[in-house]
C-alpha positions in Angstrom: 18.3 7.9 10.4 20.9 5.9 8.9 18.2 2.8 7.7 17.0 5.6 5.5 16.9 9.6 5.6 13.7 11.1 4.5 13.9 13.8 2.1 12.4 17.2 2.1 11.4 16.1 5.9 11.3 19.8 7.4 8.8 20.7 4.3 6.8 17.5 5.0 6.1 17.9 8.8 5.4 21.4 8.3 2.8 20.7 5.9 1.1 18.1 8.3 0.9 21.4 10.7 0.4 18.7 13.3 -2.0 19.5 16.2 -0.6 18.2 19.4 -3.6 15.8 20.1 -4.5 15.0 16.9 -4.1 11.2 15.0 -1.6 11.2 12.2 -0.8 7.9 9.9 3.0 7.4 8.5 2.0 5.2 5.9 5.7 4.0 5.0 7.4 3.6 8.5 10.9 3.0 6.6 13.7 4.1 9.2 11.1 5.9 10.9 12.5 9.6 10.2 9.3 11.0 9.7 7.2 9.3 12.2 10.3 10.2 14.9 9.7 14.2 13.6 5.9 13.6 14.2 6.1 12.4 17.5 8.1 15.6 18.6 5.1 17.3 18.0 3.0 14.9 19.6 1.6 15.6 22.9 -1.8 14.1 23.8 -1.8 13.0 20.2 -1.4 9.5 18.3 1.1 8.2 15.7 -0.1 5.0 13.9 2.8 3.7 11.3 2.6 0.8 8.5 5.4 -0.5 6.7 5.2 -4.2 5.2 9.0 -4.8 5.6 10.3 -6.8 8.1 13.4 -4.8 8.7 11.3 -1.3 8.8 9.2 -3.3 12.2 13.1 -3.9 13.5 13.8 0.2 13.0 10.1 0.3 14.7 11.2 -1.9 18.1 14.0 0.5 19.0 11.3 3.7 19.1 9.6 3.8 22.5 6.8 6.2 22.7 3.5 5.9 24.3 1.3 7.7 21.3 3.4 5.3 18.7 1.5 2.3 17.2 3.6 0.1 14.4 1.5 -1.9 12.0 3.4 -5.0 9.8 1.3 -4.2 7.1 0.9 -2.6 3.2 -1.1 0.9 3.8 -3.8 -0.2 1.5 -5.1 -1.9 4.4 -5.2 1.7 6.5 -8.8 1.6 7.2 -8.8 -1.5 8.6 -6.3 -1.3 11.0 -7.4 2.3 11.8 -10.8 0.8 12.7 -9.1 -1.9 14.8 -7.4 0.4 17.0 -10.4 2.0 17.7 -9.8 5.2 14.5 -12.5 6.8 12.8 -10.4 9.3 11.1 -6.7 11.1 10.7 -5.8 14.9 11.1 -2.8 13.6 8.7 -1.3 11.4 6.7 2.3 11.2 5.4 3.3 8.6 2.6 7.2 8.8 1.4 6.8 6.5 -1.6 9.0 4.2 -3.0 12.1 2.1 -1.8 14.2 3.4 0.5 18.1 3.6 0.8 18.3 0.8 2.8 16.3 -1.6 0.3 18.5 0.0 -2.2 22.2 -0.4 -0.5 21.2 -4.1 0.9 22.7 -6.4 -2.1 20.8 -9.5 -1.0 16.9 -7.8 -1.8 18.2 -7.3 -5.6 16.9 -3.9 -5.8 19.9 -2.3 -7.5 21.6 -2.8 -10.5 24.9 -2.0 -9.3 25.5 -4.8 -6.8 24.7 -8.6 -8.0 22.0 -9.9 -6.1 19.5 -12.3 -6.1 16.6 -11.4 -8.2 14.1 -10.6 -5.4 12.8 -7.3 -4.9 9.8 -7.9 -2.5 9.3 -4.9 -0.5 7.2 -8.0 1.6 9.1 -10.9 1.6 6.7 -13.0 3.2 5.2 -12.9 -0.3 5.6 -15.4 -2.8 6.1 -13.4 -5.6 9.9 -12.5 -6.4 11.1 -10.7 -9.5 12.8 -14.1 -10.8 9.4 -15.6 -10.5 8.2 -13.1 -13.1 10.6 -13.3 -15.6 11.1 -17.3 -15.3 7.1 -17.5 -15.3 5.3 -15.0 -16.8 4.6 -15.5 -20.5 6.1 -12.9 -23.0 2.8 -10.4 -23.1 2.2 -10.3 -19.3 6.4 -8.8 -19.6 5.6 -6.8 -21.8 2.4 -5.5 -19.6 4.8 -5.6 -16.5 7.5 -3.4 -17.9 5.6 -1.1 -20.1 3.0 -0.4 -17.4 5.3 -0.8 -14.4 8.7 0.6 -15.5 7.8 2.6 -18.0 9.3 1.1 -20.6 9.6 2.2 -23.9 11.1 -0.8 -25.9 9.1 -3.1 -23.4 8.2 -5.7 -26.1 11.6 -6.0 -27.4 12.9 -6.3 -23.7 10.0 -9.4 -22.7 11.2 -10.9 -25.9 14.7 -11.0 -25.4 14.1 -12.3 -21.6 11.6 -15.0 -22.8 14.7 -16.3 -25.0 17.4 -16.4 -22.7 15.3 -18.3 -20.0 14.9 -21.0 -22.5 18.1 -22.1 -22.1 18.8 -20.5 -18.5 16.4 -19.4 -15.8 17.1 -16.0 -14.2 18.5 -16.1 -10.6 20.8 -13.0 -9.6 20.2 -9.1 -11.3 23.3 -9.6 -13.3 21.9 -12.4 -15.2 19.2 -9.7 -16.5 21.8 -6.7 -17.3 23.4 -8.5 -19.4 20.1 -10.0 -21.4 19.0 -5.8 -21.3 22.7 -4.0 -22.1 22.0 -4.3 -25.9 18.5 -2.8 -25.7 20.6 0.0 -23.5 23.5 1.6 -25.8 26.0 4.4 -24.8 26.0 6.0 -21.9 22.4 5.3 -21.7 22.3 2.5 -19.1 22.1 4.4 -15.9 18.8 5.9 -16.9 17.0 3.0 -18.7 18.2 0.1 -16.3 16.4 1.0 -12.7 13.2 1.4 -15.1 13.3 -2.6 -16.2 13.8 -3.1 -12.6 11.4 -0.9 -11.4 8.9 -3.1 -13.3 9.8 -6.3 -11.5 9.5 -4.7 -8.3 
């Protein structure tokens, strides 16, 4: 529970009203808080869990159950795996979205802006495709398409702008490289709410 604690987790299992013997999916594994919660309730049941991180399968080794099944995989593939374990359909399935703490408070996957990390932000990093990549690569309207679609925003052209300048004389590599490029678009006291959305659109 300390990789990540799940919020609102009594609310959430209580909604699954879990049959004992039934199949439920915990489609972001995470620290495993809510599949561990499921698996009380588990009996002659079965827990299949996907998580694409490599240090969520890690969390996933220390939990020893006979009705667990951890897949190393994005959820959009579900089906696929359900089917391959022999799964025609779920009694339940829980998704926590988003990044968890431990993405958040581990400096070196660049997630937050208050530590200076690399500019990575792969919830996958066997991927290719890190948030420096982006903003050294993409051209100034696929920015502006990233942050205003992806982030939310609001002064995304002026932001892809200002970041297609400064890498023409310096390429991104570390988050505080792009605060600084982003604190004049961000006056006041105003930089706590507008910065995780630019870097909620690199993700």
């Amino acid at each position: 529970m300390s990789y990540h604690k799940p919020v609102l987790l009594k609310e959430s299992i209580e909604a699954l009203n879990i049959n004992p013997n039934g199949m439920y999916v915990d489609a972001t594994f995470g620290g495993g808080g809510h599949s561990l919660a499921i698996l009380e309730k588990i009996k002659g049941g079965r827990l299949i869990a996907f998580d694409q991180d490599e240090d969520a399968q890690l969390e996933a080794g220390k939990l020893s159950h006979r009705s667990f099944t951890f897949c190393l995989a994005n959820f959009k593939h579900l089906k696929r795996y359900l089917k391959h374990h022999g799964i025609e359909k779920a009694d339940g399935i829980l998704a926590d979205l988003g990044i968890s703490s431990h993405q958040i408070d581990t400096p070196q996957r660049g997630f937050a802006t208050r530590f200076d990390g690399p500019l990575d932000m792969r919830m996958d990093r066997n991927t290719p495709l890190t948030a420096a990549r982006i903003l050294n690569e993409y051209d100034e309207r696929e920015l502006h398409k990233v942050l205003g679609m992806y982030g939310e925003v609001r002064n995304a052209r002026t932001a892809a702008h200002a970041i297609v300048q400064h890498r023409a004389t310096k390429e991104f590599t570390v988050n505080r490289e792009l605060l600084e490029v982003l604190k004049p678009l961000a006056p006041g006291g105003k930089k706590q709410n507008i910065w995780p959305r630019y870097f909620r659109g690199c993700e």
